[in-house]
PyMOL Python script that loads the backbone (N, CA, C, O; Angstrom):
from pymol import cmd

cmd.read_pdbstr("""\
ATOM      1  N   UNK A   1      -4.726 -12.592  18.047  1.00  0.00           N
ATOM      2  CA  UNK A   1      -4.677 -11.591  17.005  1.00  0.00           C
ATOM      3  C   UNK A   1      -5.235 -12.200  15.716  1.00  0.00           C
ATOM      4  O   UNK A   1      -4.963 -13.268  15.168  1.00  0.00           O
ATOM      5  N   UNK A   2      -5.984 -11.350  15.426  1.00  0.00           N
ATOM      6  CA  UNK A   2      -6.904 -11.953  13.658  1.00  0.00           C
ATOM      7  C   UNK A   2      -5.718 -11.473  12.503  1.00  0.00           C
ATOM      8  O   UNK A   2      -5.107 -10.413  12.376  1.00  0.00           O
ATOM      9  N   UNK A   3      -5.688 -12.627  11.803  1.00  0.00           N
ATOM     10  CA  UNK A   3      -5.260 -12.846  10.626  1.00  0.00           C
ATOM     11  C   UNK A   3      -5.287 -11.933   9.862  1.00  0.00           C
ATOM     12  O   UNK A   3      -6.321 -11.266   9.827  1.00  0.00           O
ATOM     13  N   UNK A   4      -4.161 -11.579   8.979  1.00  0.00           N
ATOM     14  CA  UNK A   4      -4.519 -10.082   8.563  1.00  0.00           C
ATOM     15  C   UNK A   4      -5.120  -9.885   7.132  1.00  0.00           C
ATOM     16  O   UNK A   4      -5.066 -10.754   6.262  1.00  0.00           O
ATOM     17  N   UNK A   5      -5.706  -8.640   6.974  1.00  0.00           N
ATOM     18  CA  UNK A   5      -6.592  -8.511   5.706  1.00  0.00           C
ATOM     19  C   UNK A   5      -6.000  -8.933   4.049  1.00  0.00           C
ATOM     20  O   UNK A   5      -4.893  -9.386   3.756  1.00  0.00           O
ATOM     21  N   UNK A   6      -6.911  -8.675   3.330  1.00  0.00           N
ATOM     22  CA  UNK A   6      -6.074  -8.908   2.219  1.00  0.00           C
ATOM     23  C   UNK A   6      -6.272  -7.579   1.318  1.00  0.00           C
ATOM     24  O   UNK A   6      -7.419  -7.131   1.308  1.00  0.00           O
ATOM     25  N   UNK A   7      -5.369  -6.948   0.619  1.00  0.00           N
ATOM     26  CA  UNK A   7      -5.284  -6.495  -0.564  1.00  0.00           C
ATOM     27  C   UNK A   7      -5.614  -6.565  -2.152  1.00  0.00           C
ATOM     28  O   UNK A   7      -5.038  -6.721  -3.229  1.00  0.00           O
ATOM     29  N   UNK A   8      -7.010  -6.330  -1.567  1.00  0.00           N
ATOM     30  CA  UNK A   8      -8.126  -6.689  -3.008  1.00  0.00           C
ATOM     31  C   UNK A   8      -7.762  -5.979  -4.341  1.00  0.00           C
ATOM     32  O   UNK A   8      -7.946  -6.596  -5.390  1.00  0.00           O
ATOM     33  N   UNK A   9      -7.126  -4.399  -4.369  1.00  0.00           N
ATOM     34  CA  UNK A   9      -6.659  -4.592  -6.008  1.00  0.00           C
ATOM     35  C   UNK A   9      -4.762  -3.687  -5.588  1.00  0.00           C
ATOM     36  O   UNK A   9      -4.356  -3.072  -4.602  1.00  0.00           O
ATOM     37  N   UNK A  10      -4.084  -4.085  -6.972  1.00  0.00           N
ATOM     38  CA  UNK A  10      -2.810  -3.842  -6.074  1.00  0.00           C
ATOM     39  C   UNK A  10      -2.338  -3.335  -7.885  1.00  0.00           C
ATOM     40  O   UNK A  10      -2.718  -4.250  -8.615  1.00  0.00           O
ATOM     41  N   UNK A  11      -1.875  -2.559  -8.460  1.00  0.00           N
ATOM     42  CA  UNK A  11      -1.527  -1.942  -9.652  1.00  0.00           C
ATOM     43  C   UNK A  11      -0.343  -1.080  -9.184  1.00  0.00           C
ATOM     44  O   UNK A  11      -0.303  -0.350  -8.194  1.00  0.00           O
ATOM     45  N   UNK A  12       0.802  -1.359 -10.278  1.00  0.00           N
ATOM     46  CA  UNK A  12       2.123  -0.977 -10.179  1.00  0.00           C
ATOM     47  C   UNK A  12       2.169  -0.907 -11.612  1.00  0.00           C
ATOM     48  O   UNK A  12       1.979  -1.796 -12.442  1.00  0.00           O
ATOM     49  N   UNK A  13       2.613   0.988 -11.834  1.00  0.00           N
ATOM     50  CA  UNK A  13       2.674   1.761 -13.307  1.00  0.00           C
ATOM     51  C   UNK A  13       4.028   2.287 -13.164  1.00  0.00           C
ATOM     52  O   UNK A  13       4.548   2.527 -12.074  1.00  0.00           O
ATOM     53  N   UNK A  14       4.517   2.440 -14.171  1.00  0.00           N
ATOM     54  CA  UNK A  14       5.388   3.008 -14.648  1.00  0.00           C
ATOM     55  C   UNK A  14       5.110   4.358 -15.086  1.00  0.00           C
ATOM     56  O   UNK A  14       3.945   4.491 -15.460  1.00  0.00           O
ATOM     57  N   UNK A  15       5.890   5.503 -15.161  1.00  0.00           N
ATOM     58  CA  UNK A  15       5.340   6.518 -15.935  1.00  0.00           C
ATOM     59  C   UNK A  15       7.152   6.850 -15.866  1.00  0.00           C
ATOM     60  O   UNK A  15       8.156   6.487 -15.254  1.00  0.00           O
ATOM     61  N   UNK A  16       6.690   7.855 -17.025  1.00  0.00           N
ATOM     62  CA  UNK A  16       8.387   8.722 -17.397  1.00  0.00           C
ATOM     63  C   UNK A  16       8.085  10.434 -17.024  1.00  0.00           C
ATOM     64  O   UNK A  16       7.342  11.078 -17.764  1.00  0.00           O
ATOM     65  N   UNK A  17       8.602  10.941 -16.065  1.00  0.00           N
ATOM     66  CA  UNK A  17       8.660  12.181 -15.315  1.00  0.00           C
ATOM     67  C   UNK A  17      10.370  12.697 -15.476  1.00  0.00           C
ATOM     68  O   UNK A  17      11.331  12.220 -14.873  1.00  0.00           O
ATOM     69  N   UNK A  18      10.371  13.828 -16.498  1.00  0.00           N
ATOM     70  CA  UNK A  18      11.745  13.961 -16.790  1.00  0.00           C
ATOM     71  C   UNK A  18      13.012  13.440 -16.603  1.00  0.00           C
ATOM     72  O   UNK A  18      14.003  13.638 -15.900  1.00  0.00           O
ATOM     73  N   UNK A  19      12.583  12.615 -17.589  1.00  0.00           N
ATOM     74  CA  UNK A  19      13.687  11.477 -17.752  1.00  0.00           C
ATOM     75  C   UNK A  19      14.020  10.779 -16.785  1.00  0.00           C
ATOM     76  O   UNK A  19      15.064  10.129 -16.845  1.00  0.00           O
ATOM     77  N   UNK A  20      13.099  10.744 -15.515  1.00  0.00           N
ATOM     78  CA  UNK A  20      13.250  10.010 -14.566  1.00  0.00           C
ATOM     79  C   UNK A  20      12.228   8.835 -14.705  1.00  0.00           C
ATOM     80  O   UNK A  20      11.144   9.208 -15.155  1.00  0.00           O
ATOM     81  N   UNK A  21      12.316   7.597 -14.443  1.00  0.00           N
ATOM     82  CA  UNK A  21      11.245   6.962 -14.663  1.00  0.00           C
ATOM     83  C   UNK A  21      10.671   6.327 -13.320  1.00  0.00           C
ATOM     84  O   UNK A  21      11.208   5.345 -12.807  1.00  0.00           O
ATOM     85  N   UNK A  22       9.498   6.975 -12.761  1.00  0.00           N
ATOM     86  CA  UNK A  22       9.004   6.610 -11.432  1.00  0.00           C
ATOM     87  C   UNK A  22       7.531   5.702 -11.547  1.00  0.00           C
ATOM     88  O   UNK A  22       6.939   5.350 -12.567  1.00  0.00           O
ATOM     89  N   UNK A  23       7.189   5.473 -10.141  1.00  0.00           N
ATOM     90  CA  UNK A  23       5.812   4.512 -10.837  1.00  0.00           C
ATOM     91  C   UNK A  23       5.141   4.872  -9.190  1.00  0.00           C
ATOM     92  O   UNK A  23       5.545   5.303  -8.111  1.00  0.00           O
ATOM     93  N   UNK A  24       3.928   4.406  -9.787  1.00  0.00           N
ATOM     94  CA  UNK A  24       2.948   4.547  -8.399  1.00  0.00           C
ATOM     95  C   UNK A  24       2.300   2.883  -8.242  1.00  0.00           C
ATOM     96  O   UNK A  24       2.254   1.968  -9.063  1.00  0.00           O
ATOM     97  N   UNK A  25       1.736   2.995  -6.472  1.00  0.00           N
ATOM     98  CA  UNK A  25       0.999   2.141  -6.285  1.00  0.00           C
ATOM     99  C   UNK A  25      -0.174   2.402  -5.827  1.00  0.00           C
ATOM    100  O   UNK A  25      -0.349   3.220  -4.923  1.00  0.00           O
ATOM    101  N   UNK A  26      -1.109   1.752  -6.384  1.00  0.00           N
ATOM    102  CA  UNK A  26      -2.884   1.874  -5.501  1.00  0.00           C
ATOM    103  C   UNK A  26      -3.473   0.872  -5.254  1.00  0.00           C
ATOM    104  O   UNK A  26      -3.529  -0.022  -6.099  1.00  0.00           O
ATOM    105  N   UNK A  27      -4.080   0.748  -4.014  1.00  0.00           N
ATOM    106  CA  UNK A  27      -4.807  -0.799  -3.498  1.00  0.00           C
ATOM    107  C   UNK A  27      -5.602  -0.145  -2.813  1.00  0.00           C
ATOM    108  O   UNK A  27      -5.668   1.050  -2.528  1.00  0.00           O
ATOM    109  N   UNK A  28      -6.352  -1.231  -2.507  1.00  0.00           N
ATOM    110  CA  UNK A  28      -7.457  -0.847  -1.282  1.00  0.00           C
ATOM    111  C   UNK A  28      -7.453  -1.753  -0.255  1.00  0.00           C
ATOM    112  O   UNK A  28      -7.436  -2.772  -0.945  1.00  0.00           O
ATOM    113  N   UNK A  29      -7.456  -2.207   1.040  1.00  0.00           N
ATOM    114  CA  UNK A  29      -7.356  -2.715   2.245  1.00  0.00           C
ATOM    115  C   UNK A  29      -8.597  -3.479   2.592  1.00  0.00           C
ATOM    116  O   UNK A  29      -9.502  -2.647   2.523  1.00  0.00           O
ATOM    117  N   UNK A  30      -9.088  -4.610   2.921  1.00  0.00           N
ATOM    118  CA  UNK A  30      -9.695  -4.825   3.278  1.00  0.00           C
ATOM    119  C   UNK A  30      -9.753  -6.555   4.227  1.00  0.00           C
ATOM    120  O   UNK A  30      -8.967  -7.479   4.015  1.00  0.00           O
ATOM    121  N   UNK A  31     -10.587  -6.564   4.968  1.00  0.00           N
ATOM    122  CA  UNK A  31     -11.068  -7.451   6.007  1.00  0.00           C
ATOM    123  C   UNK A  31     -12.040  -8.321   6.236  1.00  0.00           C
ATOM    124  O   UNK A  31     -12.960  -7.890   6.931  1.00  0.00           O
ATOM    125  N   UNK A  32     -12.118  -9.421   5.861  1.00  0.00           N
ATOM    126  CA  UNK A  32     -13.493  -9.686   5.394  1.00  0.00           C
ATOM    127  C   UNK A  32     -14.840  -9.126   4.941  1.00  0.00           C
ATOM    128  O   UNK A  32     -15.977  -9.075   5.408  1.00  0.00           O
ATOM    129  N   UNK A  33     -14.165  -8.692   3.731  1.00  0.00           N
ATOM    130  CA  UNK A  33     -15.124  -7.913   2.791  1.00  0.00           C
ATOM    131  C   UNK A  33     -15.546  -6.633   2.875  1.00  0.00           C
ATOM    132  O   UNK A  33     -16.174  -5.950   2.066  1.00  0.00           O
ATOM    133  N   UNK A  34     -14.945  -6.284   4.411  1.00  0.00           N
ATOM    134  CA  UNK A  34     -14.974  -4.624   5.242  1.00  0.00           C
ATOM    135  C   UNK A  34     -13.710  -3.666   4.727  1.00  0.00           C
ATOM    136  O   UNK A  34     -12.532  -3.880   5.012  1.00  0.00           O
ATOM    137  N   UNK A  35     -13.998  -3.022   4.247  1.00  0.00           N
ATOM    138  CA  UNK A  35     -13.090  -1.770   3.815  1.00  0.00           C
ATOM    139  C   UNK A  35     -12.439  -1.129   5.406  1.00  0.00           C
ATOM    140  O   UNK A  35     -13.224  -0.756   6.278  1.00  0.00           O
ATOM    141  N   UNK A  36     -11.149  -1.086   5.574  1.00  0.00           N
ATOM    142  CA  UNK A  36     -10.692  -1.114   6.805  1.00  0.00           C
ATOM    143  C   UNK A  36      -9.840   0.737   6.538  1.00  0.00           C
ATOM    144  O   UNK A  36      -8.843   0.862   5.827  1.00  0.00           O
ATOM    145  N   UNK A  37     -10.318   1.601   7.061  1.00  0.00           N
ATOM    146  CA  UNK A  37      -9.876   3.176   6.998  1.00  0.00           C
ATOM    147  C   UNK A  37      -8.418   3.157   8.338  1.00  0.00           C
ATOM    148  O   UNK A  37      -8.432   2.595   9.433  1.00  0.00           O
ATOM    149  N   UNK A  38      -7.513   3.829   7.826  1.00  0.00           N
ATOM    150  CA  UNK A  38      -6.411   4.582   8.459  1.00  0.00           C
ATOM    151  C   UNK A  38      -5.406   3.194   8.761  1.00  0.00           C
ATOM    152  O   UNK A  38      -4.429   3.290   9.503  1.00  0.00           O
ATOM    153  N   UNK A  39      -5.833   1.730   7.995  1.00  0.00           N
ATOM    154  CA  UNK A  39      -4.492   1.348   8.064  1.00  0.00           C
ATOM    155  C   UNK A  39      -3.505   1.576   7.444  1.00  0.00           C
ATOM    156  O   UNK A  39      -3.477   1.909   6.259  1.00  0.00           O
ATOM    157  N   UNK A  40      -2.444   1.405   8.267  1.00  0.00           N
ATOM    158  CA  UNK A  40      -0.419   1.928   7.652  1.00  0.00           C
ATOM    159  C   UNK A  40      -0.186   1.001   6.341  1.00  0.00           C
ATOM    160  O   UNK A  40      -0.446  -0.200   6.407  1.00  0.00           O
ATOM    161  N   UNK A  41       0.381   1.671   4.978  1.00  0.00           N
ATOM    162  CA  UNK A  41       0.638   0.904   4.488  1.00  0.00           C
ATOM    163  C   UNK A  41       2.513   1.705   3.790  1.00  0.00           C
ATOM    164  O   UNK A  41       2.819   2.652   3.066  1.00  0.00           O
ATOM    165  N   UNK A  42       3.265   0.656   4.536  1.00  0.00           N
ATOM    166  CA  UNK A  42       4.873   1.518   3.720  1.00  0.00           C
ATOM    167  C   UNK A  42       5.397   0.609   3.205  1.00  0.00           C
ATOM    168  O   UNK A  42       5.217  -0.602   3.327  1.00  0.00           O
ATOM    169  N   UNK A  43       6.217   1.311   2.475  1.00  0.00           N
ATOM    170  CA  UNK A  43       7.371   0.643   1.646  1.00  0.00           C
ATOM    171  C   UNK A  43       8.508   0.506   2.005  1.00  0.00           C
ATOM    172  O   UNK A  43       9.385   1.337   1.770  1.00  0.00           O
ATOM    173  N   UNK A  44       8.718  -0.763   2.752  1.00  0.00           N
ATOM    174  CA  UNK A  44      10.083  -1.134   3.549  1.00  0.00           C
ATOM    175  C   UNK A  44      11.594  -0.238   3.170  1.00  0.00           C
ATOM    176  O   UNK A  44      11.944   0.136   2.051  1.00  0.00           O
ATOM    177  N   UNK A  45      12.188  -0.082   4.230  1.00  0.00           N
ATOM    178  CA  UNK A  45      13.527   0.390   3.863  1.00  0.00           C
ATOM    179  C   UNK A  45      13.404   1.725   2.990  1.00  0.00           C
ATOM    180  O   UNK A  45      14.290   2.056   2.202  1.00  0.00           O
ATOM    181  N   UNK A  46      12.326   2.409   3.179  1.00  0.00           N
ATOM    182  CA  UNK A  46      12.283   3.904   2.310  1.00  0.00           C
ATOM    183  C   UNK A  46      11.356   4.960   2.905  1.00  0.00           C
ATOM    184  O   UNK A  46      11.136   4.963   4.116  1.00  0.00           O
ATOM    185  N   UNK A  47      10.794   5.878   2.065  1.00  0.00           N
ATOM    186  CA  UNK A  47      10.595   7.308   3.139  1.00  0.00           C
ATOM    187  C   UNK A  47       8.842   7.112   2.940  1.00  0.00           C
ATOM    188  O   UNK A  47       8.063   7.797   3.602  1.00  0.00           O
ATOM    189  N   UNK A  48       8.199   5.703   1.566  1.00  0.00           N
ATOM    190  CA  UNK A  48       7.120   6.048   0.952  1.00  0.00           C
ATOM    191  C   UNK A  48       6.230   5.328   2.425  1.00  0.00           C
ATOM    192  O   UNK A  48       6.513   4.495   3.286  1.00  0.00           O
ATOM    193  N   UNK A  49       5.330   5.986   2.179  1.00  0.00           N
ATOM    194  CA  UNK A  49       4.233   5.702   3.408  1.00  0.00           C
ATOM    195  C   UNK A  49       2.946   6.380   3.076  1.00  0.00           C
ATOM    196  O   UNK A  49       3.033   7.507   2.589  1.00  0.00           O
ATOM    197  N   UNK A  50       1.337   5.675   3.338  1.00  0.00           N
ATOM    198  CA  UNK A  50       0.620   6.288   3.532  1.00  0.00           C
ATOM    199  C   UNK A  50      -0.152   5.652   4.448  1.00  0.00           C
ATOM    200  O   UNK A  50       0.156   4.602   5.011  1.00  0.00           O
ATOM    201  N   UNK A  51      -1.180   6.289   4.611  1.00  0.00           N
ATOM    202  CA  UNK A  51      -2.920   5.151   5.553  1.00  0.00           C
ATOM    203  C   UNK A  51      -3.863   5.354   4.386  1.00  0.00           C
ATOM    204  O   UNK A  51      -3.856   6.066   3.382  1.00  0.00           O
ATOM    205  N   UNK A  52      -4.902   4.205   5.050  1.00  0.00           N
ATOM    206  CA  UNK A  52      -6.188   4.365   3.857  1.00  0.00           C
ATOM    207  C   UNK A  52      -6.989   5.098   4.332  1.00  0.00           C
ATOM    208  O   UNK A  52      -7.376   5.263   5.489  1.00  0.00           O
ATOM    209  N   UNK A  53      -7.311   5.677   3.130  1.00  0.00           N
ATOM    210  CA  UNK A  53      -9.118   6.152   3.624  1.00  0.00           C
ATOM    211  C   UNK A  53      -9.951   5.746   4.047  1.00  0.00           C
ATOM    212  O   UNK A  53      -9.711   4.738   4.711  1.00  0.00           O
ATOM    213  N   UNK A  54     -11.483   6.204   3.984  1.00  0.00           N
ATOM    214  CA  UNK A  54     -12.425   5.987   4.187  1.00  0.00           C
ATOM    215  C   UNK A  54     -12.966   4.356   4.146  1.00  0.00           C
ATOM    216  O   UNK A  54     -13.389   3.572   4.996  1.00  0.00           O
ATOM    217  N   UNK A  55     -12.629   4.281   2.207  1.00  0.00           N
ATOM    218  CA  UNK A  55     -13.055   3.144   1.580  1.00  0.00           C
ATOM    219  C   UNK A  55     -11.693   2.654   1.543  1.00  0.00           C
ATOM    220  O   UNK A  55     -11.580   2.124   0.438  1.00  0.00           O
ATOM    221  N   UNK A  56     -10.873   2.579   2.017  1.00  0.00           N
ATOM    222  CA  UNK A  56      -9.412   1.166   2.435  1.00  0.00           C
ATOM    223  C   UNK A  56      -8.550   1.937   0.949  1.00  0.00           C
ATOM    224  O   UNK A  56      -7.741   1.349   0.231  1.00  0.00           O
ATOM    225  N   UNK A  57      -8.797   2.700   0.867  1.00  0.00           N
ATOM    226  CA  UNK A  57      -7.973   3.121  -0.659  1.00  0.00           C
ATOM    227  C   UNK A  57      -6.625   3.731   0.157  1.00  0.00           C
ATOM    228  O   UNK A  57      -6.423   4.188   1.283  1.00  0.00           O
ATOM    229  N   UNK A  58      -5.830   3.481  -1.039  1.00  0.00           N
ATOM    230  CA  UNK A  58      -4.513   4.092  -0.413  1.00  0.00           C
ATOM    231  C   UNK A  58      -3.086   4.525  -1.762  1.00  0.00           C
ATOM    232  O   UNK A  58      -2.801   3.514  -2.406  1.00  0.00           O
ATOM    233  N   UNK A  59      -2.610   5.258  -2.011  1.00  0.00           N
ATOM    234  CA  UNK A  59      -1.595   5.645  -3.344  1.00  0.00           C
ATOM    235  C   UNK A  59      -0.627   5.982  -2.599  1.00  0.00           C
ATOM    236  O   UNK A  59      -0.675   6.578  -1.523  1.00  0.00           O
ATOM    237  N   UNK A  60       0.627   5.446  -3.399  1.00  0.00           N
ATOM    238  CA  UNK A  60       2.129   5.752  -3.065  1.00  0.00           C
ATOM    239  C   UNK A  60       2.047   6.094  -4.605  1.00  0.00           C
ATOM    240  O   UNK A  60       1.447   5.513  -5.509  1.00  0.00           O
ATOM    241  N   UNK A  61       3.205   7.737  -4.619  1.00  0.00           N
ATOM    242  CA  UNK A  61       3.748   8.305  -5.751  1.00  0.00           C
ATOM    243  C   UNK A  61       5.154   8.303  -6.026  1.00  0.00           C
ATOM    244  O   UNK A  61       6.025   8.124  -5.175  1.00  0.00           O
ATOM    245  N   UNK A  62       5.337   8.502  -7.209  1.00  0.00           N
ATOM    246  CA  UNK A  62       7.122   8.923  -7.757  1.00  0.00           C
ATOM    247  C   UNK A  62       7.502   7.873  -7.122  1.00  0.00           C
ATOM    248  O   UNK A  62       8.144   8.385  -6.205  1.00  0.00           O
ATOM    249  N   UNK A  63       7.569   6.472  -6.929  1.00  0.00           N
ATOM    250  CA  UNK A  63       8.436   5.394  -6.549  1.00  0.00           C
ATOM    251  C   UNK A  63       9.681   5.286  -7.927  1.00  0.00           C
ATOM    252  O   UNK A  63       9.458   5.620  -9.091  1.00  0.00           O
ATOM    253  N   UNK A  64      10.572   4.906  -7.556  1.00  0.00           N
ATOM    254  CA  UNK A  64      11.526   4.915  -8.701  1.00  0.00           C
ATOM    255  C   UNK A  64      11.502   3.616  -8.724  1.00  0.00           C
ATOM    256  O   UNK A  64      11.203   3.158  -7.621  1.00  0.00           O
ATOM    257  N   UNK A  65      11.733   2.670  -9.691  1.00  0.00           N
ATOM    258  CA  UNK A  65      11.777   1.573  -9.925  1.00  0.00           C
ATOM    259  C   UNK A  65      13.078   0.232  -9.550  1.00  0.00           C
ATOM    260  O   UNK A  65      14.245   0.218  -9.944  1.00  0.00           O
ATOM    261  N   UNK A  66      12.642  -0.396  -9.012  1.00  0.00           N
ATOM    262  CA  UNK A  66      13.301  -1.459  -7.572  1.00  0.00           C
ATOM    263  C   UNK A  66      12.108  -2.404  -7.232  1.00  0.00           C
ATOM    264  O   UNK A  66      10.905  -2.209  -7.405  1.00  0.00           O
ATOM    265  N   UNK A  67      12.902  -3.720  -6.583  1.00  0.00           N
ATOM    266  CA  UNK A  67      12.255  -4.916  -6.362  1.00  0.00           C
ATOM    267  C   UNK A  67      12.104  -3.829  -4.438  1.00  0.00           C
ATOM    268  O   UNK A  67      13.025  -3.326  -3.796  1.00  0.00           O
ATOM    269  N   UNK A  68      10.734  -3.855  -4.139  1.00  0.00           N
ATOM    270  CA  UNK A  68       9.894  -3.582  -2.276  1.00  0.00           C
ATOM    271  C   UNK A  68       9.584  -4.635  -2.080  1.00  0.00           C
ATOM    272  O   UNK A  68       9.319  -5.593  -2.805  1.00  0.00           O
ATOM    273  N   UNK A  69       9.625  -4.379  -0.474  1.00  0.00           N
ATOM    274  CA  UNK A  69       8.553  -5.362   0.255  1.00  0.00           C
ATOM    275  C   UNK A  69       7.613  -4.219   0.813  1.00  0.00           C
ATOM    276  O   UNK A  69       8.082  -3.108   1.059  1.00  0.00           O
ATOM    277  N   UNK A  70       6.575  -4.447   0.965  1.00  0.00           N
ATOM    278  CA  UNK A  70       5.688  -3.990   1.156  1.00  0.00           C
ATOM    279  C   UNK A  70       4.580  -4.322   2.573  1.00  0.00           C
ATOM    280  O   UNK A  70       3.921  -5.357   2.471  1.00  0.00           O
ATOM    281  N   UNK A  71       4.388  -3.503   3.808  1.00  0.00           N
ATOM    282  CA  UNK A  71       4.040  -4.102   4.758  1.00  0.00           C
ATOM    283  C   UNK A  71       2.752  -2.997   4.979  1.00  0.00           C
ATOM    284  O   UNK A  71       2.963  -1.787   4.894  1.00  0.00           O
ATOM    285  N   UNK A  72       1.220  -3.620   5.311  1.00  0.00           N
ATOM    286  CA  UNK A  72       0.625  -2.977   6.141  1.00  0.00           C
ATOM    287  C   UNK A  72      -0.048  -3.787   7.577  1.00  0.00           C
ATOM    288  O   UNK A  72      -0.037  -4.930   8.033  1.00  0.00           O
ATOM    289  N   UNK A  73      -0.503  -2.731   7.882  1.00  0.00           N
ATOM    290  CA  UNK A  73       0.105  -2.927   9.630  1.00  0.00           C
ATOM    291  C   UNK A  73      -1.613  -2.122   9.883  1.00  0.00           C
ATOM    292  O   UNK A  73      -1.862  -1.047   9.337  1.00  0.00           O
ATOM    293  N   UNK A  74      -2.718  -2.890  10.829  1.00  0.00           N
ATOM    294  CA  UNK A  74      -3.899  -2.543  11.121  1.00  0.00           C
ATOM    295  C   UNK A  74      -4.024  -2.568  12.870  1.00  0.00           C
ATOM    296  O   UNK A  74      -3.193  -3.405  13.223  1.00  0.00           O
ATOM    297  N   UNK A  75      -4.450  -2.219  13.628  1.00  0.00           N
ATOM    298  CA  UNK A  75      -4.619  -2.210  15.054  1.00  0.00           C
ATOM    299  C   UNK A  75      -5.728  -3.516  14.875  1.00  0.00           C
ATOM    300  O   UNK A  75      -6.642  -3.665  14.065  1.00  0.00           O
ATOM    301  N   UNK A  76      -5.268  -4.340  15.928  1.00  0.00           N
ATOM    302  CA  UNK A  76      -5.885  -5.904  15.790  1.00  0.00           C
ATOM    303  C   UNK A  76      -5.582  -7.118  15.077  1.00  0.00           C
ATOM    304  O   UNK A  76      -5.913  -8.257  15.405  1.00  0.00           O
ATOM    305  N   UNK A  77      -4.868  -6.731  13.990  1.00  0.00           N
ATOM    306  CA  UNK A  77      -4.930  -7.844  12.961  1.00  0.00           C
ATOM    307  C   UNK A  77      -2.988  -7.551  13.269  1.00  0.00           C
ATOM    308  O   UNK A  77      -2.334  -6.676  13.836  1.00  0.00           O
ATOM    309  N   UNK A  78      -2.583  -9.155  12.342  1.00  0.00           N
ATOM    310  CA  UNK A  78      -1.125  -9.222  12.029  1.00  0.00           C
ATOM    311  C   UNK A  78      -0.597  -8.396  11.061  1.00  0.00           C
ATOM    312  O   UNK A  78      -1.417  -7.884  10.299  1.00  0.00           O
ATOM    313  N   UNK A  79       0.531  -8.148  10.906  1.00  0.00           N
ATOM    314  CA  UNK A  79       0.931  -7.146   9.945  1.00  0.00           C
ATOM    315  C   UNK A  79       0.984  -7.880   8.374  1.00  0.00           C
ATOM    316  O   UNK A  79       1.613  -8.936   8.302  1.00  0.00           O
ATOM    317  N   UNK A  80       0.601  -7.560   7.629  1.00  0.00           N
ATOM    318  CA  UNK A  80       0.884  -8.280   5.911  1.00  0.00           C
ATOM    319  C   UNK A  80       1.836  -7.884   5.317  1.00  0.00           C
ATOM    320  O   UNK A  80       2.066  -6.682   5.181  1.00  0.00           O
ATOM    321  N   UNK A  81       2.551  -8.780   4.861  1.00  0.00           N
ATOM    322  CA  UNK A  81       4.307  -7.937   4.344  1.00  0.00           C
ATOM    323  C   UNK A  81       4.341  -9.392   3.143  1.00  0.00           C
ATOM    324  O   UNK A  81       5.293  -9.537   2.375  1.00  0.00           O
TER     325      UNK A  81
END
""", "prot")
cmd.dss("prot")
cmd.show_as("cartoon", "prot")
cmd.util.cbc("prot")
cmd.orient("prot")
């Protein structure tokens, strides 16, 4: 099994949504320099989940603020957590 990709940009915001204060994440996926489409990327122990696109892009919304682990998971490669 190949070594798994890395997570070339990774941004964690804050925003204030009635008086709730939630935050998002956006990265993009990639594999030696290959933009890797429809890998899993969730947020351990919770409901947030998406896959990437096309170009390895991928957004989690309304996260409320807490220390994640964070795992994605590609067909072939090891999982990255």
């Amino acid at each position: 099994m190949k070594k798994f990709f890395t997570i070339t940009f990774l941004l964690f915001t804050f925003t204030l949504y009635a008086q709730q204060q939630t935050g998002g994440l956006l990265g993009n996926v990639t594999a030696e320099k290959d933009s890797l489409q429809l890998a899993s990327v969730i947020l351990l122990k919770t409901t947030f989940t998406d896959t990437t696109d096309k170009n390895g892009d991928f957004e989690l919304k309304n996260i409320p603020p807490c220390k994640y682990h964070l795992r994605i998971g590609y067909i072939g490669y090891e999982n990255f957590q």
